[in-house]
C-alpha positions in Angstrom: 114.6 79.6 90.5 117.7 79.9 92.3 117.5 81.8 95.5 120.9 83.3 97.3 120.1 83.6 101.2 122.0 85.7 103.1 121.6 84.5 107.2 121.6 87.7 109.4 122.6 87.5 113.1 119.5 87.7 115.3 118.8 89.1 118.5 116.3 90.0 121.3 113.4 92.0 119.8 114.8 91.2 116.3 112.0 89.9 113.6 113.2 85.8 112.9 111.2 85.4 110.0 113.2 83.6 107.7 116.5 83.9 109.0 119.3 81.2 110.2 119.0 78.3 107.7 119.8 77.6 104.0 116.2 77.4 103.4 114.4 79.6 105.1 112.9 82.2 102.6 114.9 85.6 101.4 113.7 88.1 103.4 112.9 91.9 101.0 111.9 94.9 103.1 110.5 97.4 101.4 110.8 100.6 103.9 108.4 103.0 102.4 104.6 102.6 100.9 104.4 105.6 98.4 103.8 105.4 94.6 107.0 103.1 94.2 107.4 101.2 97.3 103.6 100.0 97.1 103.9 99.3 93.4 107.0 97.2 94.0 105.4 94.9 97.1 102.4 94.6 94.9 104.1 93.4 91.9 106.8 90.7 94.1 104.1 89.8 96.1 102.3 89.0 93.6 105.5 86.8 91.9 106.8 85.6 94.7 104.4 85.6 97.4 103.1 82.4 97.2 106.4 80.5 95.9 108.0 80.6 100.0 111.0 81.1 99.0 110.6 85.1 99.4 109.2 87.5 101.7 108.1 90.5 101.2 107.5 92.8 104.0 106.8 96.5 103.4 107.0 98.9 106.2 105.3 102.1 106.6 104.3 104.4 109.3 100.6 105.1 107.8 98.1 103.1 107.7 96.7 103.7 104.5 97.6 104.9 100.8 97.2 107.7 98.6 99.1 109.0 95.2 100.7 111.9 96.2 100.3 114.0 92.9 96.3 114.1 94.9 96.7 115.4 98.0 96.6 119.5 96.2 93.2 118.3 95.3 92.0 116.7 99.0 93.8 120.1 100.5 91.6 121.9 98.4 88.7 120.1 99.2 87.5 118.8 95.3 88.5 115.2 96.2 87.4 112.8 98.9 90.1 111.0 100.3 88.0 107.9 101.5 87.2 107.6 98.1 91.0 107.3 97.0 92.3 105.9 100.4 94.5 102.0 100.0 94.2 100.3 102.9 98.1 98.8 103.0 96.7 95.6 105.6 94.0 94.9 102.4 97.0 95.3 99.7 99.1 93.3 101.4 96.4 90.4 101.7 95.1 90.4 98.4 98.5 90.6 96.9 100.6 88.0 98.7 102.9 90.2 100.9 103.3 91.1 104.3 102.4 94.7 105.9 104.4 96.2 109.2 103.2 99.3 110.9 105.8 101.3 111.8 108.4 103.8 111.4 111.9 103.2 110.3 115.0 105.0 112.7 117.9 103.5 112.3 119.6 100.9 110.4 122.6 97.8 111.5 124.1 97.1 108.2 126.7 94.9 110.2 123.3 92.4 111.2 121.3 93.5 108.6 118.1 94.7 110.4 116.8 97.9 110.6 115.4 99.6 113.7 111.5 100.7 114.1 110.2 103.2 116.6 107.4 102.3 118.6 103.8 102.9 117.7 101.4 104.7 119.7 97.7 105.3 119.0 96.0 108.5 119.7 94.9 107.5 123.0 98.7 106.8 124.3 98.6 103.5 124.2 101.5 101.5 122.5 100.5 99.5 119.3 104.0 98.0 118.5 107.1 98.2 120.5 110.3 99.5 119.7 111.7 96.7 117.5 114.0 95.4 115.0 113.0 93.8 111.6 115.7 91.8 109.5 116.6 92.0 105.8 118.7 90.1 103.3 117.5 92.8 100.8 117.1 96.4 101.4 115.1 98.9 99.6 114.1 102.2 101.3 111.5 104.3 99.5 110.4 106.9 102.1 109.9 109.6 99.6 110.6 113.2 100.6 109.1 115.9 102.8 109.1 119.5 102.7 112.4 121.8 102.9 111.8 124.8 104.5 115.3 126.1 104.2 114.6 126.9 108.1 112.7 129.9 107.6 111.4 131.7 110.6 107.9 130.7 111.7 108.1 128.0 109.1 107.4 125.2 110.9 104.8 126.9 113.8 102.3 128.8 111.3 102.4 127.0 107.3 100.8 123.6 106.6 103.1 121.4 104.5 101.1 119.5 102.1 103.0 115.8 102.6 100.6 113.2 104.1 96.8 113.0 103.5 96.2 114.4 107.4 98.3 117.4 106.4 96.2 117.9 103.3 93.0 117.5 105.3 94.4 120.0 108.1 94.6 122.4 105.6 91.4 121.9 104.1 89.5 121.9 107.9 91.1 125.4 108.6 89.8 126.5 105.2 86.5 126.1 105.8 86.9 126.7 109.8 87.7 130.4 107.9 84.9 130.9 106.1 82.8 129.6 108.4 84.3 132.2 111.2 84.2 134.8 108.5 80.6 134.5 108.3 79.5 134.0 111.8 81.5 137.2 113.1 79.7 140.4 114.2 82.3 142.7 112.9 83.8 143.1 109.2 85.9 140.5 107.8 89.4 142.1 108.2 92.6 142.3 105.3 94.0 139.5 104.6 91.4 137.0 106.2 90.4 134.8 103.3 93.6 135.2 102.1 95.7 132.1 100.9 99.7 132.4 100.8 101.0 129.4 98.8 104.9 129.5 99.2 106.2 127.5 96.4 105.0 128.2 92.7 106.1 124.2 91.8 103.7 121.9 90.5 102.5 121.1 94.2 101.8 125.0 94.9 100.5 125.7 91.4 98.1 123.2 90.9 97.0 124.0 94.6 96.4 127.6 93.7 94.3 126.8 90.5 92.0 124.0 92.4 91.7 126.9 95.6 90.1 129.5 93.2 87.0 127.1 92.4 86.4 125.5 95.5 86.6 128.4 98.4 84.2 129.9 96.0 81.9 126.7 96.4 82.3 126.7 100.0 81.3 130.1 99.8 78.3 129.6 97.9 76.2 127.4 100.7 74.7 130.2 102.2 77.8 131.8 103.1 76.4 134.9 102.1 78.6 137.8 104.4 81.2 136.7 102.4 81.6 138.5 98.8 84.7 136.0 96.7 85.6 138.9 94.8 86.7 140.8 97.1 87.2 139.0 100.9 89.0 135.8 98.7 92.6 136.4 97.8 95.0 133.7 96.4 99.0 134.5 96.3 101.5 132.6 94.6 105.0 132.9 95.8 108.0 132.1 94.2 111.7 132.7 94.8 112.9 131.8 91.3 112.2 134.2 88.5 109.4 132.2 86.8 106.8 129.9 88.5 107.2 125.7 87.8 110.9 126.7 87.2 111.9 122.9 87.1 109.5 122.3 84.0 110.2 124.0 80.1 109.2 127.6 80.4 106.9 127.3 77.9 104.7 125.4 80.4 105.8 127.8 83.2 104.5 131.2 80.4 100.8 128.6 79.6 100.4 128.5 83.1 100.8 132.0 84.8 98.2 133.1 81.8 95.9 130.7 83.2 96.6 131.6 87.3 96.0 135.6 86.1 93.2 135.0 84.1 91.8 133.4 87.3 93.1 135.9 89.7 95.5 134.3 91.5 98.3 137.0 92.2 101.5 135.5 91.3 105.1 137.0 92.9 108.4 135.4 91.4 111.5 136.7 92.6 109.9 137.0 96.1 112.2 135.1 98.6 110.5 134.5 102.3 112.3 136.0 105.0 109.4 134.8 108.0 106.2 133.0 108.5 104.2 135.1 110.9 100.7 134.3 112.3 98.9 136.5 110.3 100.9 136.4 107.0 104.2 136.4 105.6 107.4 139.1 105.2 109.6 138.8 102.7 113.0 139.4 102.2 112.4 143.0 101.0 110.2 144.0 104.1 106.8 143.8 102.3 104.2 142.1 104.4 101.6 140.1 102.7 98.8 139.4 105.2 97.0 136.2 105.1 94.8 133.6 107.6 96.4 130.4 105.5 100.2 129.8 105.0 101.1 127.0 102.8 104.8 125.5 102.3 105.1 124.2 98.9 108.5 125.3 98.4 111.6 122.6 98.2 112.1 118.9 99.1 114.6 116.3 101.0 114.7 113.3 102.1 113.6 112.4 105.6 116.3 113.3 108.6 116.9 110.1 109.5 118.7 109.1 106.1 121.4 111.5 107.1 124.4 109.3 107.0 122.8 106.2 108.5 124.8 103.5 109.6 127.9 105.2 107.0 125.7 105.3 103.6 126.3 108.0 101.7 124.2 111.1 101.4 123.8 114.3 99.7 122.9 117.6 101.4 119.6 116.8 101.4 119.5 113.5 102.9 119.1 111.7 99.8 120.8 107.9 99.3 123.5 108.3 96.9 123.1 104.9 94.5 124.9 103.5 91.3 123.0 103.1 88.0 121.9 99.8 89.4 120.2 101.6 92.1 122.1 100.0 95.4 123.2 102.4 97.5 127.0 102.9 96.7 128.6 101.5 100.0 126.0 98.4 100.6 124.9 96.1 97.3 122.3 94.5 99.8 120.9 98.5 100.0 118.7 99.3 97.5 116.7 103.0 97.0 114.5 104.7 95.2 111.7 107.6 94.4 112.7 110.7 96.1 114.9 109.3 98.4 117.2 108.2 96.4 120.5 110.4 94.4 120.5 108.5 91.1 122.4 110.7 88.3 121.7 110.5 84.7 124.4 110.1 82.1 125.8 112.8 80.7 123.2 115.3 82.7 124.3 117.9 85.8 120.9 117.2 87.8 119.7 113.7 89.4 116.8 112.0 88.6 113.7 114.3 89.6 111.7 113.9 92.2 108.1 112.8 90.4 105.7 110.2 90.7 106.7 109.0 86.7 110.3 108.7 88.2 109.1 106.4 91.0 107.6 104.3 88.6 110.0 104.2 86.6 112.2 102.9 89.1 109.6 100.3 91.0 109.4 98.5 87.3 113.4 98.4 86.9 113.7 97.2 90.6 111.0 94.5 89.7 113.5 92.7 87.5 116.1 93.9 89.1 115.3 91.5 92.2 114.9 88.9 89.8 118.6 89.0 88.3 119.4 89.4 92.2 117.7 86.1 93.4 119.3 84.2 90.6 123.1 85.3 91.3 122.9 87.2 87.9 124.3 90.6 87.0 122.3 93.9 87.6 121.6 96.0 84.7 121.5 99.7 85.3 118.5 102.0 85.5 118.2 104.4 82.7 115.4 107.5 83.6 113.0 108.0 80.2 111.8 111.5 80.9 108.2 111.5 79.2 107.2 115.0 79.5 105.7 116.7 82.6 101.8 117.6 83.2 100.3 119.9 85.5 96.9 119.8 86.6 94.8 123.1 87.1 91.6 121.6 88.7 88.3 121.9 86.9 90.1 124.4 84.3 92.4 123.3 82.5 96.1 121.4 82.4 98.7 122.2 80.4 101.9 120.0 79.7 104.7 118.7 77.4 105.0 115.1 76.1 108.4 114.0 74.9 110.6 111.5 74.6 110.3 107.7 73.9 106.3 108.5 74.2 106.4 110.9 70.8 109.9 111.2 69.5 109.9 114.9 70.5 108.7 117.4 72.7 105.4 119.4 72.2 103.0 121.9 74.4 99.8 120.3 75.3 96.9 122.2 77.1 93.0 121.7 78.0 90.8 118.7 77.4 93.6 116.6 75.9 96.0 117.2 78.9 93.4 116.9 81.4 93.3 113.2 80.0 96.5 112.5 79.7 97.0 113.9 83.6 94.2 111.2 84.8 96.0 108.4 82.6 99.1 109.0 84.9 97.0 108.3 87.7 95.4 105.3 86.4 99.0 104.1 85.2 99.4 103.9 89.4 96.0 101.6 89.6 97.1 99.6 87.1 100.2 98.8 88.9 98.2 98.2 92.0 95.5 96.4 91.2 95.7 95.1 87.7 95.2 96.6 84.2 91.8 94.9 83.7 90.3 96.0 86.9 91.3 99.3 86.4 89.9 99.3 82.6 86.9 97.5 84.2 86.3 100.1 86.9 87.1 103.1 84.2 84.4 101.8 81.9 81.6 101.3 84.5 82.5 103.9 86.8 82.8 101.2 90.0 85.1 102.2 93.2 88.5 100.1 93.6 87.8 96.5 95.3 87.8 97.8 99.5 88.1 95.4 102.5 84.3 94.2 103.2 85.2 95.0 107.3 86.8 98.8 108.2 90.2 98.5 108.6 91.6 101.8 109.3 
């Protein structure tokens, strides 16, 4: 195979690997370790890693990985996240790569590195300095975090659900709740075991479903001051008309039946004015008391991407890119997942922002590289929408499956979408760790391989 190298000027503090002769190795950074950047620096490490004449670096500012669609469920409290956790040092090991702690700042398009922030541990000591890392090949996959429109209190009283700590914050002062509830000499008050989700999307939905049957667990050891019926509340809160309004409404109607039936309160048309510290006011002056605020509502890209280094963005920070996914003022800038602006033919709305999308994308970019490496041209990346699934916990799921999957578009709810919802999961494992060891560890119920020495 024919390799094009691109030498990048180097500097003090600047990563040399590979850089300043004809043969040193082309050098792919992968900025970003979600569902699409891992699954991409698993699959070229795993075809190129061993050749030399790439390498693959992925960066990210965690130290470990977990599928995002999850973190409702670790929030919630029904899923361990050790048991879930990728250790990205392990990955990158077993799978021919190479693994760089850190966060991304800046980029020099001019020299072709990007800039890293120091890291610091907990105790204040630094990790890794401020540095610089060099490319020949760009691809930035640093997902999305949570749009709060800059709504009062936002920020200071609701827990965004976009990182497993977040997720496990959330879940701590959940039970911290309960467990003050029960402990307290006077009568639990209005609106103290109350949940406010703001956000009725799949993120906030299935969050609301999976709440309903684990505070009630909590609850139930020994937690006996508290009565669920009527100290538990659950609210559902959605400025759009209908909740999931990005899915069919067909979904959206399957769905709210299930959330009543359950007694979650559900508000649509209900646009937050403020966060307050005991609940939320919205724009119509009602006051909705509550201990727990979450932010489910509305996505962008990280602040950073805002017009870095003169690549163009949208209003929400995303990386505008052709159909061949380079970013469209720099061919050596790739992007994808949630970061990424990536229209569809002959559609008003971008690619959306879901894990099938990111995986989508990570395949494409697989080949993609390829065509690159060889001085061939790029195809362009066409977005097969296969229908949209949302999980509600131990109850139910209800979706639609179209497409290239069925040759059209049909409702699916209970048992069979519960399935199909845990297949898109293991569609992730596959891509990280093999289709046989996944089949293998689905038939025998064995954990995923883990690092024999703690790592994280």
């Amino acid at each position: 195979m024919t390799v094009t190298v691109t030498p990048a000027t180097v500097t003090p503090g600047t990563d040399t690997a590979g850089v300043g002769t004809s043969s040193a190795p082309h050098r792919i950074v992968i900025v970003g370790g979600g569902a699409g950047g891992l699954e991409l620096a698993t699959a070229l490490g795993d075809k190129y890693g061993d050749a030399g004449a790439v390498r693959v670096t992925l960066v990210d500012r965690s130290r470990t990985h977990i599928w995002k669609p999850l973190l409702h469920a670790i929030a919630a409290g029904s899923l361990r996240r050790s048991q879930h956790e990728l250790n990205y040092l392990a990955q990158a090991h077993w799978h021919h790569f190479h693994y760089r702690l850190g966060e991304m700042t800046g980029l020099d398009r001019a020299r072709k590195v990007i800039r890293l922030a120091p890291v610091i541990d907990d105790e204040g000591r630094e990790i890794n300095p401020e540095s610089e890392l060099g490319y020949d090949t760009l691809i930035v996959a640093v997902g999305s975090v949570t749009n709060d429109f800059g709504t009062p209190g936002a920020k200071e009283h609701a827990v965004p659900l976009e990182t497993p700590e977040q997720a496990t914050r959330f879940n701590r002062r959940m039970v911290n709740a309960c467990l003050r509830a029960q402990h307290q000499h006077t009568p639990i008050e209005p609106g103290q075991l109350h949940v406010a989700i703001i956000g009725a999307g799949a993120t906030g939905t299935e969050l609301a479903a999976e709440l309903h049957h684990t505070a009630r667990e909590i609850i139930a050891y020994g937690l006996d001051k508290i009565d669920p019926e009527h100290d538990l509340k659950i609210v559902l809160i959605e400025a759009a008309d209908r909740i999931l309004p990005a899915l069919p409404e067909r979904i959206s109607q399957a769905t709210l039946k299930l959330l009543q039936d359950l007694g979650v309160e559900v508000r649509t048309r209900a646009r937050v004015a403020e966060v307050l510290a005991d609940g939320i006011k919205l724009a119509d002056g009602t006051l909705i008391p509550s201990e727990l605020v979450v932010w489910a509502a509305g996505v962008r890209a990280p602040d950073f991407l805002k017009e870095i280094d003169g690549l163009e963005t949208n209003r929400i920070n995303q990386l505008v890119v052709k159909p061949t996914l380079q970013t469209s003022r720099d061919d050596d800038v790739f992007a994808l997942g949630d970061c990424a602006a990536c229209a569809i033919p002959g559609y008003e709305n971008n690619v959306p922002p879901r894990a099938q999308a990111a995986h989508q994308e990570a395949e494409f970019l697989l080949a993609q590289i390829e065509k690159r490496l060889a001085g061939q041209p790029l195809d362009e990346f066409r977005y097969r929408d296969l229908g949209s699934l949302v999980s509600l916990g131990k109850y139910s799921a209800v979706g639609n499956l179209m497409g290239s999957l069925v040759g059209k578009s049909f409702l699916i709810e209970g048992y069979f979408a519960r399935f199909m919802y845990r297949s898109l999961y293991k569609m992730h494992e596959a891509a990280l760790y093999g289709r046989g060891r996944t089949l293998l560890s689905l038939l025998s119920g064995s954990n995923r391989p883990t690092p024999t020495v703690k790592l994280h």
